[in-house]
PDB file of N, H, CA, C and O in Angstrom:
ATOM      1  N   UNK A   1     102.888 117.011  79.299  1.00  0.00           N
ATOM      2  CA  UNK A   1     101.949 116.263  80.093  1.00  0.00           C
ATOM      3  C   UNK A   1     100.752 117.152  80.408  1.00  0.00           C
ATOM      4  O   UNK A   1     100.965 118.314  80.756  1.00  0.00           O
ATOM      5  N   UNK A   2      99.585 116.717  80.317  1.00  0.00           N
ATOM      6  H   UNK A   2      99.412 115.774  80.034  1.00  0.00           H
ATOM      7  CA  UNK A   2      98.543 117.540  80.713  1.00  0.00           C
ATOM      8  C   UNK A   2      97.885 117.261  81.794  1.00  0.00           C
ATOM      9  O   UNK A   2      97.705 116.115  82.207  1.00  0.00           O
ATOM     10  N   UNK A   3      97.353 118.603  82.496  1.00  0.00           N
ATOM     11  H   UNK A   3      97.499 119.534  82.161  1.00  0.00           H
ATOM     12  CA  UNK A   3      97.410 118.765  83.699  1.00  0.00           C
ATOM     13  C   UNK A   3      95.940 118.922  84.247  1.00  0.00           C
ATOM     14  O   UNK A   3      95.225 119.543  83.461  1.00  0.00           O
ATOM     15  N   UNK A   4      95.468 118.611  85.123  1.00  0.00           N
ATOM     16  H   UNK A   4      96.049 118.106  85.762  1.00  0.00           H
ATOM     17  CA  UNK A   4      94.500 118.810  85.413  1.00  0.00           C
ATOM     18  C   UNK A   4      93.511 119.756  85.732  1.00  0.00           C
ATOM     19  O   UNK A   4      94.221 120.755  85.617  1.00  0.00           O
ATOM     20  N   UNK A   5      92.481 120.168  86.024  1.00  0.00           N
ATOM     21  H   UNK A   5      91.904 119.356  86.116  1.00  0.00           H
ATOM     22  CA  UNK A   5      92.147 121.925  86.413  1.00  0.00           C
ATOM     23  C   UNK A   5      91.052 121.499  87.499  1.00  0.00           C
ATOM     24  O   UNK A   5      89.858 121.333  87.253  1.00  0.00           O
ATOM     25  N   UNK A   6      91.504 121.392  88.406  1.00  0.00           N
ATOM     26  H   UNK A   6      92.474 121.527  88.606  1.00  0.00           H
ATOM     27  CA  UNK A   6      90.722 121.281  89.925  1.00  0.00           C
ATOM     28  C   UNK A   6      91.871 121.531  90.707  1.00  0.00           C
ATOM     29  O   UNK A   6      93.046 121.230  90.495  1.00  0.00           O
ATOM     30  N   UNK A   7      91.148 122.351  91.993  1.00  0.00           N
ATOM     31  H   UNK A   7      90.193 122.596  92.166  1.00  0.00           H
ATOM     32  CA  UNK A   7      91.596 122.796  93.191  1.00  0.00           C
ATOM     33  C   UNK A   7      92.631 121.705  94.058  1.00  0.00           C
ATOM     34  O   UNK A   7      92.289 120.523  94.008  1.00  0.00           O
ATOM     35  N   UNK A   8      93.749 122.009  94.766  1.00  0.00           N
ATOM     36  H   UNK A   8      94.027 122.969  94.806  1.00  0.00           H
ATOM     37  CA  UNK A   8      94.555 121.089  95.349  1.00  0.00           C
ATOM     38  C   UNK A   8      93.974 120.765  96.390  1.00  0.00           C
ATOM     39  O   UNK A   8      93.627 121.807  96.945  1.00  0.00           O
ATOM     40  N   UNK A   9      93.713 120.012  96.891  1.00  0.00           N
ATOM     41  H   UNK A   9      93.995 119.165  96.441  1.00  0.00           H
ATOM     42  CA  UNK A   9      92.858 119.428  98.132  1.00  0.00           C
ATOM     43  C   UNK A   9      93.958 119.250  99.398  1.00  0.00           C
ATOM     44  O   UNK A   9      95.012 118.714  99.053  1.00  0.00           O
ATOM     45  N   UNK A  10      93.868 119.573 100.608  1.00  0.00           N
ATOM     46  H   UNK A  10      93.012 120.008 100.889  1.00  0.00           H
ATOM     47  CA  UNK A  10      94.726 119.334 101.728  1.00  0.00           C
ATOM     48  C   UNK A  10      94.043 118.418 102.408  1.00  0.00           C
ATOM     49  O   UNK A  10      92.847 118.126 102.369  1.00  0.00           O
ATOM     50  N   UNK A  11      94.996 117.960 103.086  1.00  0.00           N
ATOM     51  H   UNK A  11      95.967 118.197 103.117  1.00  0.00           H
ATOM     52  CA  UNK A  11      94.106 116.854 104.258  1.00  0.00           C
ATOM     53  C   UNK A  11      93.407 115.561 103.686  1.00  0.00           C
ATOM     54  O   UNK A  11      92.778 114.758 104.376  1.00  0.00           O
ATOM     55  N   UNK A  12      93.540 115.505 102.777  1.00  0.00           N
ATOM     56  H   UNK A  12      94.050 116.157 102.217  1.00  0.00           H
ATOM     57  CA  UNK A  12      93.177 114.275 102.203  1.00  0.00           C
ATOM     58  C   UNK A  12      93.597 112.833 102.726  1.00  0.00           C
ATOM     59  O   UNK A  12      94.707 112.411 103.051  1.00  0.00           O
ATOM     60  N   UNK A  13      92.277 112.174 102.700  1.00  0.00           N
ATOM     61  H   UNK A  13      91.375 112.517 102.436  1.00  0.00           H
ATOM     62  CA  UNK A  13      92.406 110.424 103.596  1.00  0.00           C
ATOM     63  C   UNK A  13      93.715 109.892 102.668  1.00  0.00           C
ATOM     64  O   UNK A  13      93.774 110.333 101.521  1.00  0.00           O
ATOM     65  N   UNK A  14      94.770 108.955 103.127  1.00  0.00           N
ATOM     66  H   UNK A  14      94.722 108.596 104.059  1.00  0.00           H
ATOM     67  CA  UNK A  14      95.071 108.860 102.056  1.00  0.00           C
ATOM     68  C   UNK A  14      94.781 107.788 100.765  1.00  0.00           C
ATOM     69  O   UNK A  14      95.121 107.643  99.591  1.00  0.00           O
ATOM     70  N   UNK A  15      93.838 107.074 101.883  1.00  0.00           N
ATOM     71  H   UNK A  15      93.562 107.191 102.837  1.00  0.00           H
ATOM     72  CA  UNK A  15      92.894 105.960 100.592  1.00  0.00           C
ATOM     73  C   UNK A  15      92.430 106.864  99.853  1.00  0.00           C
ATOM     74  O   UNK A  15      92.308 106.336  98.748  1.00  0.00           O
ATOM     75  N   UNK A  16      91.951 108.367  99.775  1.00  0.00           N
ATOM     76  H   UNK A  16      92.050 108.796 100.673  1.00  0.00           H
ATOM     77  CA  UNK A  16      90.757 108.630  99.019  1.00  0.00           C
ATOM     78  C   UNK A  16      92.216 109.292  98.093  1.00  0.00           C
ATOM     79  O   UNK A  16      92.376 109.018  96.904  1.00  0.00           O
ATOM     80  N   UNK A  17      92.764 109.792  98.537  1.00  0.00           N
ATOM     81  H   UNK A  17      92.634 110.014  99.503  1.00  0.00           H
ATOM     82  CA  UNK A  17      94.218 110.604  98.047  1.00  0.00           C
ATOM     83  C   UNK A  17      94.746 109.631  96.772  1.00  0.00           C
ATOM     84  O   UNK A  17      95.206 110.092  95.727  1.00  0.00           O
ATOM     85  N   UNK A  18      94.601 108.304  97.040  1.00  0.00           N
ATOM     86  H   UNK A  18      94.228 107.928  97.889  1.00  0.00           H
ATOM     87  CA  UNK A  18      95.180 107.314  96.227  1.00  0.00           C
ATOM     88  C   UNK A  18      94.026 107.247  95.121  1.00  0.00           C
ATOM     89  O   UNK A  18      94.204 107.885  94.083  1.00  0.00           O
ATOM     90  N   UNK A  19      92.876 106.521  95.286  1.00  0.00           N
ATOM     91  H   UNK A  19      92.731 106.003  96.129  1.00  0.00           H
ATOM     92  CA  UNK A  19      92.192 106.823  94.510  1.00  0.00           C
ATOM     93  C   UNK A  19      91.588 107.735  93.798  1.00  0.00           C
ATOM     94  O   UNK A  19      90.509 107.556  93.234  1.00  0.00           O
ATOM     95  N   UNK A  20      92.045 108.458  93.784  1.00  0.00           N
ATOM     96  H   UNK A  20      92.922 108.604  94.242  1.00  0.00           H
ATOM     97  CA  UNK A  20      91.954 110.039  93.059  1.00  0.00           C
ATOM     98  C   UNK A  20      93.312 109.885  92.161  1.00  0.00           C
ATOM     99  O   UNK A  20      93.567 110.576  91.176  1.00  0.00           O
ATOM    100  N   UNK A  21      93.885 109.157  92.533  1.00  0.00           N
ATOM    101  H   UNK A  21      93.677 108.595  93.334  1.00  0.00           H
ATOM    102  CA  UNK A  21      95.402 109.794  91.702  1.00  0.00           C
ATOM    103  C   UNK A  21      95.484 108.221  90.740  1.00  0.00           C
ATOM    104  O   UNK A  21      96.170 107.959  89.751  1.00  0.00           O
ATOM    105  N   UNK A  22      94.600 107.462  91.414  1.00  0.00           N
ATOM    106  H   UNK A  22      94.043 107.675  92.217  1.00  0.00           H
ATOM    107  CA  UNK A  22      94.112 106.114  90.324  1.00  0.00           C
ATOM    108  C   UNK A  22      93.927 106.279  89.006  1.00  0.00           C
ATOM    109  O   UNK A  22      94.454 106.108  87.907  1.00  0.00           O
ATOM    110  N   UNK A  23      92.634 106.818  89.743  1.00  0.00           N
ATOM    111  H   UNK A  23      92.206 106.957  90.636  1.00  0.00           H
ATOM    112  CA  UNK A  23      91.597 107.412  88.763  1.00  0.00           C
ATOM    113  C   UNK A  23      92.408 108.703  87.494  1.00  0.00           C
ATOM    114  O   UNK A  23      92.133 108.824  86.300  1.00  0.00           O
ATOM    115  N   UNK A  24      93.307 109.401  88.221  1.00  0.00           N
ATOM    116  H   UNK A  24      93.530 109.302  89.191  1.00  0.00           H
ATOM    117  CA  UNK A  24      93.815 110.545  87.192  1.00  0.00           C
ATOM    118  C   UNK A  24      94.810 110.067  86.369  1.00  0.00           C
ATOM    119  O   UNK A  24      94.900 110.570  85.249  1.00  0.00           O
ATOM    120  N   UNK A  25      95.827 108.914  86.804  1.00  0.00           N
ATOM    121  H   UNK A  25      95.754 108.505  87.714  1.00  0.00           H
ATOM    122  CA  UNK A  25      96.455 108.358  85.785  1.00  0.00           C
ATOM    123  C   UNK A  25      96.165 107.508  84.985  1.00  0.00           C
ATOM    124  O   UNK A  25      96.851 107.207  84.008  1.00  0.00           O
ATOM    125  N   UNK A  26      94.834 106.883  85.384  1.00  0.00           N
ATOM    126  H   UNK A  26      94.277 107.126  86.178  1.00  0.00           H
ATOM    127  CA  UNK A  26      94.099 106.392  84.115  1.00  0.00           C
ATOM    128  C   UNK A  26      93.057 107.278  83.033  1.00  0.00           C
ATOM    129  O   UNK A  26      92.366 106.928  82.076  1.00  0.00           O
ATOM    130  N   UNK A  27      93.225 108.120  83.457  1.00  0.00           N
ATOM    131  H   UNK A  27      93.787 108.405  84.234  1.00  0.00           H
ATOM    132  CA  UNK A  27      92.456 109.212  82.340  1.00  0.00           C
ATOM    133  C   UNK A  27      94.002 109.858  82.269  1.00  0.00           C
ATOM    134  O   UNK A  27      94.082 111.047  81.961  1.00  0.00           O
ATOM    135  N   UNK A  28      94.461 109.580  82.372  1.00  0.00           N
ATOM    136  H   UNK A  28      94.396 108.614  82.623  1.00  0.00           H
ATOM    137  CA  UNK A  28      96.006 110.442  81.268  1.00  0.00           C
ATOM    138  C   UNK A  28      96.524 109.265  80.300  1.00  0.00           C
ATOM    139  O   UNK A  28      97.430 109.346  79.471  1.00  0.00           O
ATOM    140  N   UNK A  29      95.706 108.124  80.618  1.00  0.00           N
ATOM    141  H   UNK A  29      94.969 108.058  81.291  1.00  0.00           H
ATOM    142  CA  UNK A  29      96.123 106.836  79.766  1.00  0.00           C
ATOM    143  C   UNK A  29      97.406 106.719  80.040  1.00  0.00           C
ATOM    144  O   UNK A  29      98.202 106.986  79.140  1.00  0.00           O
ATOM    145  N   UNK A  30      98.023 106.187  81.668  1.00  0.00           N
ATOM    146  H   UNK A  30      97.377 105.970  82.400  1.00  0.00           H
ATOM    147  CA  UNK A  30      99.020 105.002  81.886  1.00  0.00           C
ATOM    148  C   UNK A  30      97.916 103.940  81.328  1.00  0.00           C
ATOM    149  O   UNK A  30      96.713 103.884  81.074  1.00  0.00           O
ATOM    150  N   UNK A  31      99.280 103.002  81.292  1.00  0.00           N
ATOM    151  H   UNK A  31     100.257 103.048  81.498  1.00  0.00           H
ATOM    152  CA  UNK A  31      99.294 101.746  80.836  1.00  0.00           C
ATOM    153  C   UNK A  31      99.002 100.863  82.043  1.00  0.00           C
ATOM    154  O   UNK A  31      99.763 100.860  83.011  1.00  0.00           O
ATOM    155  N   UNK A  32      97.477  99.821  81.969  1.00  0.00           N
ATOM    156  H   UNK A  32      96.859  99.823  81.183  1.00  0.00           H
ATOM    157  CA  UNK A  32      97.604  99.100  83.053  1.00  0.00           C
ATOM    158  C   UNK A  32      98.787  98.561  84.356  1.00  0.00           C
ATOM    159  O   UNK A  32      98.650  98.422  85.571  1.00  0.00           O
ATOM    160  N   UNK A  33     100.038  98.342  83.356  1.00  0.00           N
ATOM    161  H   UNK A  33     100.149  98.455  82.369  1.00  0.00           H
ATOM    162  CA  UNK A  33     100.913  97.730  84.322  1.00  0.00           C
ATOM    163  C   UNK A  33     101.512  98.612  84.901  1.00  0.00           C
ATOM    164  O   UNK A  33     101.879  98.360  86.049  1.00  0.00           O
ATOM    165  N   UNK A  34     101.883 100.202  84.208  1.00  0.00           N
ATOM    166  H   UNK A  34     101.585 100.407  83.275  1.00  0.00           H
ATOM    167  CA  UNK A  34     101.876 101.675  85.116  1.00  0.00           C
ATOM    168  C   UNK A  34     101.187 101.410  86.333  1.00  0.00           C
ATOM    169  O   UNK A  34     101.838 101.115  87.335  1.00  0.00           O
ATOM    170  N   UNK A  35      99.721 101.493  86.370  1.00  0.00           N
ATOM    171  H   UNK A  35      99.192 101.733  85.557  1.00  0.00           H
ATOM    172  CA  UNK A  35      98.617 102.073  87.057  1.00  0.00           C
ATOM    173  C   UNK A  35      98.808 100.975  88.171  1.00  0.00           C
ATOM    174  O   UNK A  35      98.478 101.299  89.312  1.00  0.00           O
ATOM    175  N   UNK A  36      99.502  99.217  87.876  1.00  0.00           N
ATOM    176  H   UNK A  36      99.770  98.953  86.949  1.00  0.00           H
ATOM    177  CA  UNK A  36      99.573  98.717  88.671  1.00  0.00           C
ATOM    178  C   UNK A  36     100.378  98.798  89.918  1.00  0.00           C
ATOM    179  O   UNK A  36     100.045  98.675  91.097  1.00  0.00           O
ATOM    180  N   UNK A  37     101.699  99.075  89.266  1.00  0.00           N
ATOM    181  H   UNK A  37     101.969  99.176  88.308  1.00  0.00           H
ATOM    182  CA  UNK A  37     102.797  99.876  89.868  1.00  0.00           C
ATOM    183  C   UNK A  37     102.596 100.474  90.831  1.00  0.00           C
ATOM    184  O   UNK A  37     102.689  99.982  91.955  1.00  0.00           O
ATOM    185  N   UNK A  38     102.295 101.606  90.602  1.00  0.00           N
ATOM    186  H   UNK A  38     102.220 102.006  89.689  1.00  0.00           H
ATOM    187  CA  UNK A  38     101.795 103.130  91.542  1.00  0.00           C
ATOM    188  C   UNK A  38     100.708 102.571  92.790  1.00  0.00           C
ATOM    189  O   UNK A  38     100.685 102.872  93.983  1.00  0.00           O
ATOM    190  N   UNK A  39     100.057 101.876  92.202  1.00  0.00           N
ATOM    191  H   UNK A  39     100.076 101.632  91.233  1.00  0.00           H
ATOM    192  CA  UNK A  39      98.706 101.009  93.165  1.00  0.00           C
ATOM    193  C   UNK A  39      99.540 100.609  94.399  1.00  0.00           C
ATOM    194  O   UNK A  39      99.332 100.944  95.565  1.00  0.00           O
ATOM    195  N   UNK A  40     100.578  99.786  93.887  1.00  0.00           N
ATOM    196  H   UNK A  40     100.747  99.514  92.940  1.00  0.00           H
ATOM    197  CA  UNK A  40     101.159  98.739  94.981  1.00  0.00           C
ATOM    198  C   UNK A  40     102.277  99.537  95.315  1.00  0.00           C
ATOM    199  O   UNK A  40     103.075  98.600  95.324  1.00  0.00           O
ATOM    200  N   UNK A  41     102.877 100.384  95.557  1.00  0.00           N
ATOM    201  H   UNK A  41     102.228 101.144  95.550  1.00  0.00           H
ATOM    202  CA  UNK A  41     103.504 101.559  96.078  1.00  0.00           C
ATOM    203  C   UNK A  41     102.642 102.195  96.833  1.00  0.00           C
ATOM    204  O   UNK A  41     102.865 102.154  98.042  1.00  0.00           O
ATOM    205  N   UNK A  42     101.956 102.624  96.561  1.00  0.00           N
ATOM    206  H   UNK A  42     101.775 102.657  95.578  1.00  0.00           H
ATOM    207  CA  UNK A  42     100.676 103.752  97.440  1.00  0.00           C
ATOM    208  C   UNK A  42     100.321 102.725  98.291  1.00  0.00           C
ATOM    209  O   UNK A  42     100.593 102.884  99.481  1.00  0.00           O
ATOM    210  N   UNK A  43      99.726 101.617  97.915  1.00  0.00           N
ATOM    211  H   UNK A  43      99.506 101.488  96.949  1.00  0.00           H
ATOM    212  CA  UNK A  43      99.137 100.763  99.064  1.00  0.00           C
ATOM    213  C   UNK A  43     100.279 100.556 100.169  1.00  0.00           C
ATOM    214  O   UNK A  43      99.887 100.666 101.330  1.00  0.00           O
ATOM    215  N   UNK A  44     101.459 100.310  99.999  1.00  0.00           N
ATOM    216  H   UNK A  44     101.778 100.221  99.055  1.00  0.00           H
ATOM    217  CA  UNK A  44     102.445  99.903 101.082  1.00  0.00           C
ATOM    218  C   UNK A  44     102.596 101.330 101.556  1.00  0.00           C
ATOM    219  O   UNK A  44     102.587 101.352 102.787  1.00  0.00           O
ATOM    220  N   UNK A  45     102.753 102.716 100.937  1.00  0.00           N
ATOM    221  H   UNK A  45     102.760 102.698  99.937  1.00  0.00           H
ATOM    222  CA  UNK A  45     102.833 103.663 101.855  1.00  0.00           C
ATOM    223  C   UNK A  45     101.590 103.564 102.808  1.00  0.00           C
ATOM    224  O   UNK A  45     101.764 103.694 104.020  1.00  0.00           O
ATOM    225  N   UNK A  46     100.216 103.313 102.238  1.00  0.00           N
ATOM    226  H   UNK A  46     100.075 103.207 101.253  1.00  0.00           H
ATOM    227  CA  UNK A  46      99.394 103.452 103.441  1.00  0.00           C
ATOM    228  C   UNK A  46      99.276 102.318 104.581  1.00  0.00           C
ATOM    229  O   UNK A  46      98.500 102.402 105.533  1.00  0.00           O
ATOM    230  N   UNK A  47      99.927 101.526 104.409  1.00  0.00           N
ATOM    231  H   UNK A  47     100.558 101.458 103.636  1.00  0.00           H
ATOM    232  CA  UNK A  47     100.528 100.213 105.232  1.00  0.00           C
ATOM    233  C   UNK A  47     101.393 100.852 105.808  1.00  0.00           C
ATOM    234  O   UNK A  47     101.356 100.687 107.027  1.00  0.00           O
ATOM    235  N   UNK A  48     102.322 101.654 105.382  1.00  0.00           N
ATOM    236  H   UNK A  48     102.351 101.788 104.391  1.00  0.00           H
ATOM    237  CA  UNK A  48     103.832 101.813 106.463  1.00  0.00           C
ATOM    238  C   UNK A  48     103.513 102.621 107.392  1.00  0.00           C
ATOM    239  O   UNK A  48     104.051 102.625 108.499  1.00  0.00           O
ATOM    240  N   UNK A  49     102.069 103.837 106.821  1.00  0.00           N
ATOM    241  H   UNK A  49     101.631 103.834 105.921  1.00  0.00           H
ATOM    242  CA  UNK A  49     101.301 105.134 107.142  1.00  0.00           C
ATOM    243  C   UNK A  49     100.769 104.364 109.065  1.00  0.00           C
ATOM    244  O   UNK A  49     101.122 104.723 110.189  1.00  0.00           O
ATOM    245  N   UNK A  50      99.944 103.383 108.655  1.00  0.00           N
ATOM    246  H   UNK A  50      99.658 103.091 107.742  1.00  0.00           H
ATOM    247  CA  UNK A  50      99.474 102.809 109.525  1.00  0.00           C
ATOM    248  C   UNK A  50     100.162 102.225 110.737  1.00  0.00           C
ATOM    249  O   UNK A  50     100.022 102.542 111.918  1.00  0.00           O
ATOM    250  N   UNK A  51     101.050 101.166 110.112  1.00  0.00           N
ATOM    251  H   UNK A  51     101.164 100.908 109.152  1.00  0.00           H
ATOM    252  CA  UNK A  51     102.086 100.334 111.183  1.00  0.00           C
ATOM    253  C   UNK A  51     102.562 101.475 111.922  1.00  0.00           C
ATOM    254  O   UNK A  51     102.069 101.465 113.050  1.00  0.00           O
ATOM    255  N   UNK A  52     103.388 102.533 111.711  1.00  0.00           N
ATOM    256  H   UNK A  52     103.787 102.542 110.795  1.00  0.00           H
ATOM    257  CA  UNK A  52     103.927 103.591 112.274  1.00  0.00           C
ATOM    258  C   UNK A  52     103.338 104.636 112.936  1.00  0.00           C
ATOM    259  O   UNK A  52     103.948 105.562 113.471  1.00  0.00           O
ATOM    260  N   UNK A  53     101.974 104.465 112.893  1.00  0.00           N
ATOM    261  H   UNK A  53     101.478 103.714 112.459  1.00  0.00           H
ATOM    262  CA  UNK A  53     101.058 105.506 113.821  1.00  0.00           C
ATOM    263  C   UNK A  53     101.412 107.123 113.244  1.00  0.00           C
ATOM    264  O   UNK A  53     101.459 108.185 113.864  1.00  0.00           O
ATOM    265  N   UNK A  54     101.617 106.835 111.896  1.00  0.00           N
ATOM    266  H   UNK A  54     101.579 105.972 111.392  1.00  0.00           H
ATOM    267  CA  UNK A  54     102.013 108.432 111.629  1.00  0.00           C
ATOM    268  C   UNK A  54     100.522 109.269 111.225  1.00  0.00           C
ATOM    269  O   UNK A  54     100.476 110.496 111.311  1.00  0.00           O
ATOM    270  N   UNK A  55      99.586 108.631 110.875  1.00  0.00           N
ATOM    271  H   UNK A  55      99.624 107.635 110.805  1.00  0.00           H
ATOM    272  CA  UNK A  55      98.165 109.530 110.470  1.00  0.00           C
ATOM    273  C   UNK A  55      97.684 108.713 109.312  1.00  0.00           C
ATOM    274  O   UNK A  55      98.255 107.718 108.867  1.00  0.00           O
ATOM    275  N   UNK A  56      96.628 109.213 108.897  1.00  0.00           N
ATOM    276  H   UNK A  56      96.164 110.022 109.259  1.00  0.00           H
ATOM    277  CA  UNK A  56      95.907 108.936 107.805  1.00  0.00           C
ATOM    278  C   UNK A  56      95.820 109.944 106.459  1.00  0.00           C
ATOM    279  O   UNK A  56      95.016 109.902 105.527  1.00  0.00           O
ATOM    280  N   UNK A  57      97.237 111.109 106.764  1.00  0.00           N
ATOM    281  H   UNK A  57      97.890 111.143 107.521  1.00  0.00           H
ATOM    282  CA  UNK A  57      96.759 112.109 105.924  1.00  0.00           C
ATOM    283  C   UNK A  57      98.313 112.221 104.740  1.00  0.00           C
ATOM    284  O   UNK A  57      99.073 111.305 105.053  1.00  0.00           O
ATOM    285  N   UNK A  58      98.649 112.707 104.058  1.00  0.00           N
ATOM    286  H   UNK A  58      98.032 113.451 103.803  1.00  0.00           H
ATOM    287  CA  UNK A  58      99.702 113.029 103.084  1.00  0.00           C
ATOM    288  C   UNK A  58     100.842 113.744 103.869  1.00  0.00           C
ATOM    289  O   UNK A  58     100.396 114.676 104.539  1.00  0.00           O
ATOM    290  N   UNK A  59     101.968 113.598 103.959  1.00  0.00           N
ATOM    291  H   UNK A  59     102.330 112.841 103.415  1.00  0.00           H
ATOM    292  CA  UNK A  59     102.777 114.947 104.545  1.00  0.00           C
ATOM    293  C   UNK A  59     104.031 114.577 103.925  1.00  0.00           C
ATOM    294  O   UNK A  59     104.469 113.462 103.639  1.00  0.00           O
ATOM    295  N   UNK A  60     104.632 115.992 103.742  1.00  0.00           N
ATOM    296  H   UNK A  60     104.276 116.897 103.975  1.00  0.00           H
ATOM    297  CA  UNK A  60     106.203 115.687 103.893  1.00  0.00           C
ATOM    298  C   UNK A  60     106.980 114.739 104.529  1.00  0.00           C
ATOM    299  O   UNK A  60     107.807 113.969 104.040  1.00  0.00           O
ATOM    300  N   UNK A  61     106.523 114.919 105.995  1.00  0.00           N
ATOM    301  H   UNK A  61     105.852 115.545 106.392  1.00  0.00           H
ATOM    302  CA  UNK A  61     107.444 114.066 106.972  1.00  0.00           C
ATOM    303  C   UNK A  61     106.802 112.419 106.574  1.00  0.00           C
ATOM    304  O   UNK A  61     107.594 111.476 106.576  1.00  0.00           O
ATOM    305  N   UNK A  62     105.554 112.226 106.295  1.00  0.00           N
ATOM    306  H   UNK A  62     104.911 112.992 106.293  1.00  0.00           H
ATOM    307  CA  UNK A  62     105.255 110.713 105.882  1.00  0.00           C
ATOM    308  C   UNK A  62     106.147 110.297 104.541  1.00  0.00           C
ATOM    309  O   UNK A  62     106.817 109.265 104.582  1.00  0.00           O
ATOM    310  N   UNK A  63     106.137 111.015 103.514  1.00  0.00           N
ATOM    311  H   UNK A  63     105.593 111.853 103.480  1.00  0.00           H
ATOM    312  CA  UNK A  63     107.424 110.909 102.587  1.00  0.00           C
ATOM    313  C   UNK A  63     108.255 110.374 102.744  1.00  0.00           C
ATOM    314  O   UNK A  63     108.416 109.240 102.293  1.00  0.00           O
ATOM    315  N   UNK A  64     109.311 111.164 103.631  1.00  0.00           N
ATOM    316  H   UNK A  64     109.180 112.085 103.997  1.00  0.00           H
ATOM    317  CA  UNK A  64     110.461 111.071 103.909  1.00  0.00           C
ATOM    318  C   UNK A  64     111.065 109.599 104.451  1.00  0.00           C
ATOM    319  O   UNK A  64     112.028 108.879 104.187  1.00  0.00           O
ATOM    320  N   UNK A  65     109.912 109.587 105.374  1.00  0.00           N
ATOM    321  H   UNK A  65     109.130 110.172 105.589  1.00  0.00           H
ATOM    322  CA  UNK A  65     109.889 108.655 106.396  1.00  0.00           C
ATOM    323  C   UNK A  65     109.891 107.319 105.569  1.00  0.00           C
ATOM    324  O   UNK A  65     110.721 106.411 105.624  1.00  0.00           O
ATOM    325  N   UNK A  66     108.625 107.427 104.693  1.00  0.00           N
ATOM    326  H   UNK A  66     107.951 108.164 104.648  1.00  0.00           H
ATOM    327  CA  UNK A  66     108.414 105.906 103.530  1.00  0.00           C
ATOM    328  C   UNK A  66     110.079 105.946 102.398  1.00  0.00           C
ATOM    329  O   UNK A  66     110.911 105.083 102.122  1.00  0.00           O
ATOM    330  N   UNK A  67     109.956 107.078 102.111  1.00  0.00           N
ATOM    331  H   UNK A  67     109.279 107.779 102.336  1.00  0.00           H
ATOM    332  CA  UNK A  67     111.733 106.975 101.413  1.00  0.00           C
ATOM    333  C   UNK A  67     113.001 106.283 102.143  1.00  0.00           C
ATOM    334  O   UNK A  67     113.785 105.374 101.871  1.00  0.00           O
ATOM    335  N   UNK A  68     112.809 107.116 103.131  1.00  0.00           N
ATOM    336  H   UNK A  68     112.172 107.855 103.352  1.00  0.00           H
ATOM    337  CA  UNK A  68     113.918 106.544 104.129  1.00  0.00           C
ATOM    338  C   UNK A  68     113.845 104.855 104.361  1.00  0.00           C
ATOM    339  O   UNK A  68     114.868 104.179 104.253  1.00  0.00           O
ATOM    340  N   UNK A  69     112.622 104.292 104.668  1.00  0.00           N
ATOM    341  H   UNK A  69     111.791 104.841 104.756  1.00  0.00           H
ATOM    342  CA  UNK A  69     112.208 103.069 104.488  1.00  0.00           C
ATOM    343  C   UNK A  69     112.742 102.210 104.022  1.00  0.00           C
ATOM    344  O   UNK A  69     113.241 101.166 104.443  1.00  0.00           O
ATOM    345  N   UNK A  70     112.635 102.671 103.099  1.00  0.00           N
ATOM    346  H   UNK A  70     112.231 103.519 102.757  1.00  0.00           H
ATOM    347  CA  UNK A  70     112.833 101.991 101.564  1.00  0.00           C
ATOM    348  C   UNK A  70     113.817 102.427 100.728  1.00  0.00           C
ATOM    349  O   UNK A  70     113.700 102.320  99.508  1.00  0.00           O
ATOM    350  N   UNK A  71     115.201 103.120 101.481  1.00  0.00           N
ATOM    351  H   UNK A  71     115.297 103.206 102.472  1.00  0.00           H
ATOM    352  CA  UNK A  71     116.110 103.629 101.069  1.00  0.00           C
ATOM    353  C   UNK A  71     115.850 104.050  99.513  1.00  0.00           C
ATOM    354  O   UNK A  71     116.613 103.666  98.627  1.00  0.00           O
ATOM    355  N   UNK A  72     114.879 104.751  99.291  1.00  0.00           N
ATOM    356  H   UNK A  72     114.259 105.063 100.011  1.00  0.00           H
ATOM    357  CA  UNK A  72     114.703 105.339  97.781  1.00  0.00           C
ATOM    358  C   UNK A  72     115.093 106.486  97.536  1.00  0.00           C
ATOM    359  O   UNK A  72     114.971 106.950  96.403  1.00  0.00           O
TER     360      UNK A  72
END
């Protein structure tokens, strides 16, 4: 798999976090219905992000928390 060559960004919104990672699996050429996938996953994490007052940013503990969720 090839990898990208830019700096890891912290703190990232996670709308902008998502669209960045849109954008990168469509230049690795997923397959629309991939790219759809991942879309509507990310969007409900930043839905669960919200309902739960946990932040607007990426974390471990937001992970866990959306796993646990969603017993995944």
């Amino acid at each position: 798999m090839e990898q990208a060559n830019f700096p890891i960004s912290r703190n990232l919104p996670l709308e902008r976090l998502v669209t960045d990672a849109l954008g990168e699996i469509e230049r690795l050429g997923y397959s629309r219905r991939s790219r759809n996938r991942y879309r509507a996953i990310w969007e409900h994490l930043i839905e669960f992000s919200d309902r739960r007052d946990l932040g607007d940013e990426f974390s471990g503990d937001l992970a866990v928390r959306f796993l646990e969720e969603y017993r995944v």
